[in-house]
C-alpha positions as CSV (number, residue, x, y, z in Angstrom):
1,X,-72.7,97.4,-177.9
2,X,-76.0,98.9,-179.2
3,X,-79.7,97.5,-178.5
4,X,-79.8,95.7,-181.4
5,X,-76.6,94.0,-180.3
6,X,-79.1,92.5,-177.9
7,X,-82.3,92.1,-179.9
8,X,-82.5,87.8,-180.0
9,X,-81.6,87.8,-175.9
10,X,-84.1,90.3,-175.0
11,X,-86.5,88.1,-177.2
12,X,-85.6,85.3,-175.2
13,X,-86.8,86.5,-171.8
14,X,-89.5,84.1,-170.7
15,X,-90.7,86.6,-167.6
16,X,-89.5,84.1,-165.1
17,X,-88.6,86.1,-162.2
18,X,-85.4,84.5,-161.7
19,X,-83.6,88.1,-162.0
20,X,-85.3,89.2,-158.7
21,X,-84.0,86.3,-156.0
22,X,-80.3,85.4,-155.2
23,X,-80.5,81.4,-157.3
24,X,-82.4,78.8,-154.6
25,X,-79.2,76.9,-153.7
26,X,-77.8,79.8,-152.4
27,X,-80.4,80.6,-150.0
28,X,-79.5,81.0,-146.6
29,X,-83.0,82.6,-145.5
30,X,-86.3,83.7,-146.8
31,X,-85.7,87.3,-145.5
32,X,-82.3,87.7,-146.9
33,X,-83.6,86.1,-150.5
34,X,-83.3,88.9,-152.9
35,X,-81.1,90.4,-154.9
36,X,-82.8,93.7,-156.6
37,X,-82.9,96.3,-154.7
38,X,-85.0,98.1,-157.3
39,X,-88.0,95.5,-157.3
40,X,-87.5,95.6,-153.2
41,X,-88.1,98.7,-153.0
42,X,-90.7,99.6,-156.0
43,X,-92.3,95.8,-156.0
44,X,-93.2,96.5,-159.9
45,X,-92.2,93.8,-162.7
46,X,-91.2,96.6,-164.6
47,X,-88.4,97.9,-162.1
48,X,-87.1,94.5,-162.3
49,X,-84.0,93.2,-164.5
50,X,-86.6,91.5,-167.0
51,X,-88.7,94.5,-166.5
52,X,-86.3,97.1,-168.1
53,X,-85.4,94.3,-171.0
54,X,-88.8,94.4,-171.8
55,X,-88.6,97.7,-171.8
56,X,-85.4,98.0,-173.8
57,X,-86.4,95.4,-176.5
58,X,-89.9,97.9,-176.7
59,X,-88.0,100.9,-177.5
60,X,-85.8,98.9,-179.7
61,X,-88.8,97.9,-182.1
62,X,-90.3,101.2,-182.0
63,X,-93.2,99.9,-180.4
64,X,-92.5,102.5,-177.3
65,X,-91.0,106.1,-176.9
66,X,-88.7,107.5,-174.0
67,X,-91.2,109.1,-172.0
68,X,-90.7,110.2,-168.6
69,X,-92.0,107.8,-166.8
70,X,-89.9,105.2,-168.5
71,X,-86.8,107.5,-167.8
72,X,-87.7,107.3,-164.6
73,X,-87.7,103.4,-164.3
74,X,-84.8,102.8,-166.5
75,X,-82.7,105.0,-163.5
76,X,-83.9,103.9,-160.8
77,X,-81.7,100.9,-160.9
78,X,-78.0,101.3,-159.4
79,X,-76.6,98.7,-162.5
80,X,-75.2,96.5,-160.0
81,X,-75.6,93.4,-161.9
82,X,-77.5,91.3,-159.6
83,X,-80.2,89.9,-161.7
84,X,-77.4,89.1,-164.4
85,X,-75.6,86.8,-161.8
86,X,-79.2,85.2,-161.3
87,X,-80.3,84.7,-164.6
88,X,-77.4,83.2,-165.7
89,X,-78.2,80.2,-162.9
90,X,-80.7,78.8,-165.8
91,X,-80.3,81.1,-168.7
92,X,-77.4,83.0,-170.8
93,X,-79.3,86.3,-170.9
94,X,-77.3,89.6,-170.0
95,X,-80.5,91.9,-168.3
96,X,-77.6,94.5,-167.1
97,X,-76.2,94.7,-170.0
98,X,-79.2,95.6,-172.2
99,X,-80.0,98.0,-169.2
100,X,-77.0,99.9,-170.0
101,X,-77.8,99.9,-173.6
102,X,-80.9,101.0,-173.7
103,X,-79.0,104.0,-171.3
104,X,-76.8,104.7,-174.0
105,X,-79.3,104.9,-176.1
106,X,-81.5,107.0,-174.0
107,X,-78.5,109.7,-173.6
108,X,-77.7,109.2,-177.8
109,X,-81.7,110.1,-178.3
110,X,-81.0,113.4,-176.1
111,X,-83.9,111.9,-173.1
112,X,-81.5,110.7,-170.6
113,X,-79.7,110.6,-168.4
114,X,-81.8,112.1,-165.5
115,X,-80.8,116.1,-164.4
116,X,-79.1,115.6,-161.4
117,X,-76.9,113.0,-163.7
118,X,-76.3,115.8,-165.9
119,X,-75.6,118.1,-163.1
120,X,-72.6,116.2,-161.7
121,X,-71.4,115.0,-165.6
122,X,-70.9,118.9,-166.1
123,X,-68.6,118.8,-162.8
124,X,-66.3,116.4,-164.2
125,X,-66.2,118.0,-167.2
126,X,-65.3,121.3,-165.4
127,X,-63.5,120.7,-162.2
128,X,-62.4,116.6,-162.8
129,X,-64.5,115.1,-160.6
130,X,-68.6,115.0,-159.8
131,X,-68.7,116.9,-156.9
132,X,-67.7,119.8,-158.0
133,X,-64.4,120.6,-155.5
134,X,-61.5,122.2,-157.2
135,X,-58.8,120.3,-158.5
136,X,-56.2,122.0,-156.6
137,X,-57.7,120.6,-153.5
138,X,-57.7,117.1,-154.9
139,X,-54.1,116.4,-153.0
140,X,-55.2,118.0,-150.1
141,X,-55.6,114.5,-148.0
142,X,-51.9,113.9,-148.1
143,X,-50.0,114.3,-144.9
144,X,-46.1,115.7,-144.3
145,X,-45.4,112.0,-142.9
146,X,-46.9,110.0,-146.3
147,X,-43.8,109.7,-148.6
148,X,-43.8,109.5,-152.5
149,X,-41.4,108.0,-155.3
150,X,-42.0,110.8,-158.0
151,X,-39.6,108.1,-159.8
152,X,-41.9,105.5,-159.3
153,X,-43.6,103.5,-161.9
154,X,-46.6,102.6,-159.8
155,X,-49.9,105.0,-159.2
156,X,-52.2,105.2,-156.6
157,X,-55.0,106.4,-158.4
158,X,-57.2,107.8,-155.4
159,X,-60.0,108.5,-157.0
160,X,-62.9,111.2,-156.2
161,X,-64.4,109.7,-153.1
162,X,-61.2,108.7,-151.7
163,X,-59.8,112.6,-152.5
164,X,-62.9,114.8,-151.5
165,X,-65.1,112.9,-149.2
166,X,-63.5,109.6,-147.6
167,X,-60.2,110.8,-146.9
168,X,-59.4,109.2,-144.1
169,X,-59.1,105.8,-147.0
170,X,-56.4,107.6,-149.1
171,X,-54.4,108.1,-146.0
172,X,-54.4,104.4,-144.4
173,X,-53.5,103.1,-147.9
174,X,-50.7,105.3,-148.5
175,X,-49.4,104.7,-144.6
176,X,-49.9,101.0,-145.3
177,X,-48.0,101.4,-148.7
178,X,-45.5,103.6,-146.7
179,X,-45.1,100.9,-144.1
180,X,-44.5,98.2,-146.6
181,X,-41.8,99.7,-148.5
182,X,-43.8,99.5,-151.7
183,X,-43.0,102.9,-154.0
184,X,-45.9,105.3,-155.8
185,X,-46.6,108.4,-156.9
186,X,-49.9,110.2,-156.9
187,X,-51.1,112.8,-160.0
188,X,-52.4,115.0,-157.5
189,X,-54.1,117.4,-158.8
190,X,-53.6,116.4,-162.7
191,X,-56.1,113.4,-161.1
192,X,-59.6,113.8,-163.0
193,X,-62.4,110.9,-162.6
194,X,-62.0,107.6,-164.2
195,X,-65.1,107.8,-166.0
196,X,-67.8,105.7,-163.8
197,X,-70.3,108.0,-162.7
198,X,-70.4,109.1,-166.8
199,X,-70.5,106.0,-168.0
200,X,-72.8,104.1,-165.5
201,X,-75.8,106.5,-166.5
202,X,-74.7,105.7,-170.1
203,X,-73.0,109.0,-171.7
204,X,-70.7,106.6,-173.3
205,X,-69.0,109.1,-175.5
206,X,-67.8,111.5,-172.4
207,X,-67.1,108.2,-170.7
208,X,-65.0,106.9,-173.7
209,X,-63.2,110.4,-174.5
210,X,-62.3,110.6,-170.3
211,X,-60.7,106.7,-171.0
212,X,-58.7,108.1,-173.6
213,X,-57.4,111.2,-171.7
214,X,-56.9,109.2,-168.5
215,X,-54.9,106.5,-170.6
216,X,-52.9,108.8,-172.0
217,X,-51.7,110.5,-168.9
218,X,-50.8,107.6,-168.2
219,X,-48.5,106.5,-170.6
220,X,-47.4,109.9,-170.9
221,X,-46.0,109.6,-167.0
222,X,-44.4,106.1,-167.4
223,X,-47.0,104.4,-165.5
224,X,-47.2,100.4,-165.1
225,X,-49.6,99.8,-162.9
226,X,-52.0,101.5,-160.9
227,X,-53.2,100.8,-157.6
228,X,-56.6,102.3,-156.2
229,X,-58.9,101.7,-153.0
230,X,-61.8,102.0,-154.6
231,X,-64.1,99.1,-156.5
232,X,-65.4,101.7,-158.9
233,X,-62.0,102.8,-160.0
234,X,-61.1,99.2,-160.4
235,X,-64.0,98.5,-162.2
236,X,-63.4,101.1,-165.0
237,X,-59.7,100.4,-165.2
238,X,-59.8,96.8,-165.3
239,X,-63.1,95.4,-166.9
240,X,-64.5,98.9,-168.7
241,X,-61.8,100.3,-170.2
242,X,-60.1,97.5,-172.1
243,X,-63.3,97.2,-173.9
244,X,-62.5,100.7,-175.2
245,X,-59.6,101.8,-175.5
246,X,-56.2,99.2,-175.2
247,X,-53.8,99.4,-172.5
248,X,-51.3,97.2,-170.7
249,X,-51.4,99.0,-167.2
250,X,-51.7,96.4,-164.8
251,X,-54.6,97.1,-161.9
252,X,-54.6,96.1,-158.7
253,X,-57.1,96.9,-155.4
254,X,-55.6,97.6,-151.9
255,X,-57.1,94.2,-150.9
256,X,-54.9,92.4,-153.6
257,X,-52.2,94.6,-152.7
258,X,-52.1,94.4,-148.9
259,X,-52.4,90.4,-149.0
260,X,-49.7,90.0,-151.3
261,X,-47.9,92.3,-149.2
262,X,-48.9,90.1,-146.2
263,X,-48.1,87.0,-148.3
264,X,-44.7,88.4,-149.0
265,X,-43.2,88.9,-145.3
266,X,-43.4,93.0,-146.1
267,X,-46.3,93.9,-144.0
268,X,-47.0,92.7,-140.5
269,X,-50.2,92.8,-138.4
270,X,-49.7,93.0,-134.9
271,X,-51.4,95.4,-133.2
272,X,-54.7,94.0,-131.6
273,X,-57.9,95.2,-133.1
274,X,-60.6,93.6,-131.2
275,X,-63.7,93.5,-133.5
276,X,-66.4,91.0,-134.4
277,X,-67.0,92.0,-138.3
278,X,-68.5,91.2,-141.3
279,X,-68.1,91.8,-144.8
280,X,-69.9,93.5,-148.0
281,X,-68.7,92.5,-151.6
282,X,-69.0,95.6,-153.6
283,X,-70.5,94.9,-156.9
284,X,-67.9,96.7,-158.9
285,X,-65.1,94.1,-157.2
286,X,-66.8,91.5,-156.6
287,X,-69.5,90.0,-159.5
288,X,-68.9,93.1,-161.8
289,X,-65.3,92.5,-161.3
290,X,-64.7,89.5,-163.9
291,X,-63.5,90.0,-166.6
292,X,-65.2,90.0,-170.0
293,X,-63.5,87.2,-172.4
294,X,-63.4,88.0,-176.3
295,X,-65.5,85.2,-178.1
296,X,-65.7,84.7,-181.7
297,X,-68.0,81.8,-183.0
298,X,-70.9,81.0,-184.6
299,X,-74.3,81.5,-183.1
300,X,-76.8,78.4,-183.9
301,X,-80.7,78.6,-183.8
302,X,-81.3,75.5,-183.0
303,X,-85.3,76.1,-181.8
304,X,-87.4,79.2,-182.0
305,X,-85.0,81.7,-179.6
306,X,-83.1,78.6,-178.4
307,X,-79.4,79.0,-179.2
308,X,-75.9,77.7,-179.0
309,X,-72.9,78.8,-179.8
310,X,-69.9,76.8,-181.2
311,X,-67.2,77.0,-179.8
312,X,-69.0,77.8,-176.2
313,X,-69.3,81.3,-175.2
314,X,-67.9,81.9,-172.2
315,X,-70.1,83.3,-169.7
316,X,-69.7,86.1,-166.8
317,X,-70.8,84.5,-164.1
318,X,-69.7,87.0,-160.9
319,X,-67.8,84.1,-159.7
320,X,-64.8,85.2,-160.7
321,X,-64.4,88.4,-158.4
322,X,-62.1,89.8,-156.1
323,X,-64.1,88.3,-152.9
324,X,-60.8,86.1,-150.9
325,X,-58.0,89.2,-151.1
326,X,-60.0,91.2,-148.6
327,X,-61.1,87.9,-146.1
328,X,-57.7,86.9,-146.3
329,X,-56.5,90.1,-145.1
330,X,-59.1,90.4,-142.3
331,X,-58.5,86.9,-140.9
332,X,-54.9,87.7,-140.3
333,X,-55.5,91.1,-138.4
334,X,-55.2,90.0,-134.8
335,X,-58.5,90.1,-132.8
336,X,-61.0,90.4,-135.8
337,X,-63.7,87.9,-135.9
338,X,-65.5,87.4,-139.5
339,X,-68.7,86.2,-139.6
340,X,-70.7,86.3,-142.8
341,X,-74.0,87.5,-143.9
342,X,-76.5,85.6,-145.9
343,X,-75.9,87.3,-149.5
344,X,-71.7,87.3,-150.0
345,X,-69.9,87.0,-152.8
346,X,-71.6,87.4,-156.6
347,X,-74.5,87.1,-154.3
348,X,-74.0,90.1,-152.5
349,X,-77.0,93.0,-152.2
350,X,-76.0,96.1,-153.3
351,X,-75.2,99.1,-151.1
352,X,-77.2,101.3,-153.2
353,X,-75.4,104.1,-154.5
354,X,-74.4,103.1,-157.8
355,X,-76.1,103.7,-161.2
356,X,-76.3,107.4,-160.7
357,X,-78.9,106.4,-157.9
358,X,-77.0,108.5,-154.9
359,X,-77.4,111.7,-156.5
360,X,-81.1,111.5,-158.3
361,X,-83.0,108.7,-156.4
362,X,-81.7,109.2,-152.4
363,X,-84.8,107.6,-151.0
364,X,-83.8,104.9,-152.6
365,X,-80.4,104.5,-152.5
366,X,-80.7,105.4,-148.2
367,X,-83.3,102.2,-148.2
368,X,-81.1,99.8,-150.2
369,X,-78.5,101.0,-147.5
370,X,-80.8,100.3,-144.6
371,X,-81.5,96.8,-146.5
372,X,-78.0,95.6,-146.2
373,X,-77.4,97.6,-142.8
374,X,-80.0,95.4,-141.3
375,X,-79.0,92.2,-142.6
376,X,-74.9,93.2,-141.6
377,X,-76.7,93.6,-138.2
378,X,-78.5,90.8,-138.0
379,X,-74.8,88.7,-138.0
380,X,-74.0,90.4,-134.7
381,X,-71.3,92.1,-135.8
382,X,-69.7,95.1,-134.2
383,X,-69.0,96.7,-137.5
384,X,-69.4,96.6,-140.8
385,X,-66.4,96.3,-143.3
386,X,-65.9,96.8,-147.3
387,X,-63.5,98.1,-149.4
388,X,-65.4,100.9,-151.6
389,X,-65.5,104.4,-150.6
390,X,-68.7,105.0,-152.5
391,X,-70.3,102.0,-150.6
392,X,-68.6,103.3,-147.5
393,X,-70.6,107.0,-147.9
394,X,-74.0,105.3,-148.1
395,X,-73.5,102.6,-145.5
396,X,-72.3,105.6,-142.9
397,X,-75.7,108.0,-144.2
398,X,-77.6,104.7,-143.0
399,X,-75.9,103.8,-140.0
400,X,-76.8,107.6,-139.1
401,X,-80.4,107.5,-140.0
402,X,-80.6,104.5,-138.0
403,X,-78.7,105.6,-135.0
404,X,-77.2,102.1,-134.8
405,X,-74.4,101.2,-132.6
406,X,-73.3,99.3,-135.4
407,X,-69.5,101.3,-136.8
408,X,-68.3,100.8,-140.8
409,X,-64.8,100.5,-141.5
410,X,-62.9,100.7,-145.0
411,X,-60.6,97.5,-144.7
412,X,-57.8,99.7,-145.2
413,X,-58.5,101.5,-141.6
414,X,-58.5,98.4,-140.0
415,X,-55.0,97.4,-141.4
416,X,-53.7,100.5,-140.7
417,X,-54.9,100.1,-136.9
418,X,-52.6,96.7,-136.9
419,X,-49.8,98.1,-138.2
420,X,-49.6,100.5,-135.7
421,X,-50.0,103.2,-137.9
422,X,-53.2,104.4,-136.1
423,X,-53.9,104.1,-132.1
């Protein structure tokens, strides 16, 4: 969808400020309140979710151009759809969304994205994923004990992270897969990106043609479903690409996967893994992670900028996620304590990589780390748990920085350490 797709919403921004806090009901504390890691760290209206519509619905009316400094406060924003989830507590306005549009438009007008963004768009363009590691080396995580069904109909998709910089995930899932009896197949070095860091920075037309290639593949290889350990992955396969190109493929995360498995009899936890943890939602699984429903109805002016629509429009709330798969799973690993932090769920505050932010803004990306680092230790919790390689990378850059005694686990380790597949 285009800007003007968006035109009567960003009109109806009143410049409440509602984008910037987690809604008051779900308050826990005044220190661990917000939700935009952008207005945390720059504290300027314009870096907020209403800031950038503002912004958008400027450029949109030609009342503004793309200059630099605008570029620069459109990216500095890791799109992880927290003022969305906020708004939506009193209003039906989609801030995210019009972020990424005026992105889109920003790449179609030849300004954006931002040059490190292009740096690591010509990588996946060239070698298949953004960091610029050969292909051939893609496969290079997997053991001589890790056994694949070639026949099988179901991929573990592993994804860039996973493959060149987190490889220690890609091996627990395929032990617990290997453990469970449940058959896959890897592409291996046929793998290229999914599309996210392309499309998050809003080259929509790479993104779109990688979508196309990647579905393709695909259904050229018999593939059914497709399992992946990683919420950006997910993301694209599940939410992003139907929006663009059709597929049937059914997607599921490791954390759906292993408590099914666990559900099923087919897995068993019983090794003792004696850890007080908590848990961080990733964005791209948890709030980002439902689903968009096709609507068709009439829209209704029914004041100046007040509408409805008939039938009801559904609305993305973030409520919808994948939050209980993974606290399912670590409630029944033996000697793990949860306790929760004060932002969970569609509340959750972003680890700070997404959005292209990682690569061109590492100052702040490291201090939205350090943001949710500080509030995981403020539960007392031995370590800190997710299910996202990228958020994984960032929360171990700040746990460094910080020399805490605090220790970050992927959930997948932790099941693998039950198992027995790990001392």
């Amino acid at each position: 969808m285009t800007l003007g797709d968006y035109e009567d919403m960003m009109d109806s921004c009143v410049r409440c400020s509602l984008c910037k806090f987690i809604p008051q009901l779900a308050i826990r504390s005044k220190r661990f309140s917000s939700i935009c890691p952008s207005i945390d760290f720059y504290d300027f209206h314009a870096y907020s979710g209403g800031g950038r519509m503002i912004a958008a619905n400027a450029y949109h009316k030609g009342r503004v151009e793309l200059t630099p400094e605008m570029l620069d406060v459109l990216y500095r924003c890791t799109n992880c759809g927290g003022c969305e989830v906020s708004c939506k507590w009193v209003y039906d306005l989609e801030p995210n969304e019009a972020i990424h549009a005026l992105r889109a438009a920003a790449v179609e007008a030849g300004a954006g994205p931002m040059p490190k963004h292009k740096k690591y768009i010509k990588l996946v363009e060239r070698k298949k994923n953004p960091y610029g590691e050969e292909p051939q080396n893609r496969p290079a995580w997997l053991t001589k004990d890790i056994k694949l069904d070639e026949s099988s109909d179901t991929l573990y998709f592993v994804g860039c992270t996973a493959a060149y910089r987190r490889e220690e995930i890609a091996v627990a899932t395929a032990k617990i897969l290997n453990a469970a009896g449940e058959g896959f197949r890897i592409m291996g070095s046929d793998e290229q990106c999914c599309g996210s860091p392309v499309y998050r920075v809003g080259d929509e037309k790479r993104a779109i043609r990688i979508m196309e290639e990647n579905i393709e593949s695909f259904k050229r290889a018999g593939i059914k479903r497709i399992i992946t350990s990683c919420s950006g992955c997910y993301n694209m396969f599940k939410i992003e690409y139907p929006r663009y190109v059709e597929h049937d493929i059914d997607v599921v995360h490791t954390s759906q996967l292993i408590e099914f498995l666990l559900k099923d009899g087919r897995l068993k936890l019983t090794k003792d893994v004696p850890l007080k943890v908590t848990y961080h939602d990733p964005c791209h699984l948890g709030r980002m992670a439902e689903p968009y429903e096709k609507w068709e109805g009439e829209k209704i002016e029914v004041l100046t900028l007040v509408y409805i629509y008939d039938p009801p429009k559904p609305e993305r709330r973030g409520a919808n996620g994948v939050y209980d798969a993974p606290r399912n799973v670590l409630k029944q690993i033996p000697g793990v304590e949860l306790v929760e932090m004060d932002r969970i769920r569609e509340y959750s505050y972003c680890c700070g990589a997404g959005g292209g932010c990682k690569s061109a803004y590492p100052d702040f990306a490291m201090a939205t780390a350090n943001e949710r680092v500080e509030e995981a230790e403020s539960t007392g919790a031995d370590a800190l748990v997710s299910a996202c390689p990228f958020c994984g990378t960032n929360f171990r850059d700040s746990l460094e920085s910080r020399n805490s005694s605090m220790q970050y686990f992927d959930l997948t380790e932790l099941v693998l350490r039950s198992i027995g597949g790990e001392q």
